[in-house]
C-alpha atoms as one frame of an Amber mdcrd trajectory, in Angstrom:
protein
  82.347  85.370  65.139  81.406  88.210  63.116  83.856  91.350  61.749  81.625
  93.448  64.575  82.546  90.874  67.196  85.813  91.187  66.579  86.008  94.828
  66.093  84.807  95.187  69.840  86.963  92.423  71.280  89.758  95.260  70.182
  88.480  98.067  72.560  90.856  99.261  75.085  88.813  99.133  78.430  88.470
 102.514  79.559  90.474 103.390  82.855  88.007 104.498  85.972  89.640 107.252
  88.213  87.657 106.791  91.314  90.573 107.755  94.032  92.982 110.719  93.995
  95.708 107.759  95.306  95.414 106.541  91.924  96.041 109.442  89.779  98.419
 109.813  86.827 100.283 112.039  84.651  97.717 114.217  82.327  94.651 113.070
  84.765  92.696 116.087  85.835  91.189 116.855  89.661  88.012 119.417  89.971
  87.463 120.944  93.080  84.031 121.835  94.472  83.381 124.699  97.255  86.489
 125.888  98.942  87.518 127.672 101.955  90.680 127.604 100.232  91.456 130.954
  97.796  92.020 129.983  94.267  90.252 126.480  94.249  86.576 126.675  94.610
  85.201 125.200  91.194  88.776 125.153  89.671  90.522 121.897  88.020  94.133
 121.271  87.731  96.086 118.646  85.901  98.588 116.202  87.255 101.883 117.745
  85.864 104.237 115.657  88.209 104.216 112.843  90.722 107.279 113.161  93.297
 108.362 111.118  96.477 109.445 112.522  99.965 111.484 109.837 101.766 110.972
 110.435 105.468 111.950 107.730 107.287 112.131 104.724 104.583 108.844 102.863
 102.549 106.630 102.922 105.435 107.048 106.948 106.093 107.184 107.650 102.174
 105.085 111.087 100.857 103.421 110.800  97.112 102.986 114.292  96.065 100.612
 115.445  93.102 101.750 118.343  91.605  98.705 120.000  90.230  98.893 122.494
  87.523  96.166 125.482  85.786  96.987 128.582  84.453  98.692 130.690  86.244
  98.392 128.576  89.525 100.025 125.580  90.906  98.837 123.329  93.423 100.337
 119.886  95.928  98.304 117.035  96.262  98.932 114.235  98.896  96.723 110.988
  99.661  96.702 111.490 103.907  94.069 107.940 103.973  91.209 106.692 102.337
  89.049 109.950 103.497  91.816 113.078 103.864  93.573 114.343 101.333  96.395
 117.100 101.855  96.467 120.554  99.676  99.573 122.515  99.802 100.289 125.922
  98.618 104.077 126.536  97.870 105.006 130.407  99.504 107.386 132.585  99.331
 109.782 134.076 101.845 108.322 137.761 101.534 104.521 136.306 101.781 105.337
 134.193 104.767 107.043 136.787 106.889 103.623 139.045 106.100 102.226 136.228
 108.176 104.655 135.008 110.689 107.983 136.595 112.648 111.325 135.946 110.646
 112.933 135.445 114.355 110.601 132.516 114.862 110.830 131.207 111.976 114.678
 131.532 111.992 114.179 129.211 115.563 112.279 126.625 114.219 115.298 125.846
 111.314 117.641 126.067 113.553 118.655 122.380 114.149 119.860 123.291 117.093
 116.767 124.531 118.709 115.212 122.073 119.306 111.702 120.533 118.201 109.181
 121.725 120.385 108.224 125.243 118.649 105.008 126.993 118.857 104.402 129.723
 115.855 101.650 132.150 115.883 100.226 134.205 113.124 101.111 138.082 113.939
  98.051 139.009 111.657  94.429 138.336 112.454  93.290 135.773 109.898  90.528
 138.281 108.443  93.921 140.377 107.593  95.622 137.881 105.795  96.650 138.427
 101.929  93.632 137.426  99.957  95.786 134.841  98.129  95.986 132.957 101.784
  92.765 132.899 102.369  91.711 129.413 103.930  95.228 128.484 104.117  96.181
 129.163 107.320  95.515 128.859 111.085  96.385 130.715 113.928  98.537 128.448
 115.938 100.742 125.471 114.784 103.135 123.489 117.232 106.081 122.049 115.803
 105.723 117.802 115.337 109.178 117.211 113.852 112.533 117.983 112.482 114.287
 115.388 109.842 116.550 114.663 107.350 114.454 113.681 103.850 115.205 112.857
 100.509 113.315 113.874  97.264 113.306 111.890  94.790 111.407 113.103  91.192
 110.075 109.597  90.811 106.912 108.096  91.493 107.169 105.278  94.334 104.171
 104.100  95.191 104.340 100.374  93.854 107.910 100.389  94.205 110.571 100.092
  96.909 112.809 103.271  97.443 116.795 103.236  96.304 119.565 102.942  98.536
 120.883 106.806  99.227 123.964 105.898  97.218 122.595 104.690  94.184 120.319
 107.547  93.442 120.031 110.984  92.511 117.904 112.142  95.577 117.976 115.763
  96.911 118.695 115.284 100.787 117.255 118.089 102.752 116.117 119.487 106.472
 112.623 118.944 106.511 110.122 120.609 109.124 106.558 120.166 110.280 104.309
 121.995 112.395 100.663 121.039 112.823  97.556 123.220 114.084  95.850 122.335
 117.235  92.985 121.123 115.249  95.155 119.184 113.437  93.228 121.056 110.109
  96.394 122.697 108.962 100.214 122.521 108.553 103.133 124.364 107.844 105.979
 122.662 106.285 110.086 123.597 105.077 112.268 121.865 103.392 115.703 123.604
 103.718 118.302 122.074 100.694 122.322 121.842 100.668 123.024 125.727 100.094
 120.176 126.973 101.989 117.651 126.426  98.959 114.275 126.928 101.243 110.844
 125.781 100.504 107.739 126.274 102.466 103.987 124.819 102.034 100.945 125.633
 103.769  98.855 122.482 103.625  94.919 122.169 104.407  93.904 119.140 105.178
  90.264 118.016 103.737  87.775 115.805 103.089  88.212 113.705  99.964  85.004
 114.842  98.794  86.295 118.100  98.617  87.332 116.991  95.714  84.830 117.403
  93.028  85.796 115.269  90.232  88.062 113.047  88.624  89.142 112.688  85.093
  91.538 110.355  83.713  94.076 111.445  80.768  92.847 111.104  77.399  93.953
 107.246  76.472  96.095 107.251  73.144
């Protein structure tokens, strides 16, 4: 064996990033023509990977959190072909969009689960930054208690509650008719609130996929 031979036989093979489900810190995600605002021909880089515990291993959520300048994105492997794109709002943008009564209903644990929500705007007269994000109608699919854990668990099993540092929380879904959008809360001890309006797509939606720069 020559010193070439063995110079090549100490090449790190070079990772392939072929499916968002297998992304990693650093890795980068390039999206092609949106409907979405902010997105069309944009990339964003994998800044965290996070867990949503709803309902034990089989009902676990891997999020992506997808960073650029300026603008932050969540990424979630639905299957093999749908991916889910969340855009974090807040309060004051919501309510420009939907009533703060019905709203108020649908956290109300107490209310029941079988919500409807409409949009009180037409969807040409939504905030530009919403664009693509939202539907007219969504029907409320659930109301749970989740955990969050800042961890990724995708090839491992999740803790026991009591040996963890998880964030419990009140966690709420509602789903368009066309099943093409959701609207999701997540209401922490001390009324901490966080909503996401989620798009679901087609995986190739996404554009490209690059994998971190190996060390």
């Amino acid at each position: 064996m020559g010193l070439f031979d063995r110079f090549k036989e100490k090449q790190p093979v070079a990772r392939q990033l072929d499916h968002p489900r297998d992304l990693l810190m650093g890795d980068m995600v390039e999206f092609a023509l949106m409907n979405q605002a902010g997105l069309t021909n944009k990339s964003f880089q994998v800044s965290k990977i996070w867990t949503l515990d709803v309902g034990g291993d089989k009902h676990k959520r891997i999020y992506f959190q997808l960073d650029d300048v300026g603008s932050q994105l969540r990424l979630r492997v639905v299957d093999n072909d749908t991916i889910e794109l969340s855009l974090e709002v807040y309060p004051e943008t919501l309510l420009e969009v939907f009533s703060e009564d019905d709203i108020a209903t649908i956290l109300d644990p107490d209310s029941g689960v079988n919500h409807r929500l409409k949009a009180t705007v037409a969807m040409n007269d939504l905030p530009a930054e919403l664009g693509g994000w939202v539907a007219k109608k969504y029907r409320q699919e659930g109301f749970d208690l989740a955990y969050r854990y800042d961890d990724d668990y995708r090839n491992k099993s999740l803790p026991a509650h009591a040996d963890s540092d998880e964030e419990g929380c009140d966690f709420a879904w509602l789903i368009s008719d066309d099943r093409e959008y959701a609207l999701e809360f997540r209401v922490f001890d001390g009324g901490r609130t966080e909503a996401h309006l989620c798009a679901y797509l087609p995986i190739r939606k996404i554009d490209s996929l690059w994998p971190a720069k190996q060390v």
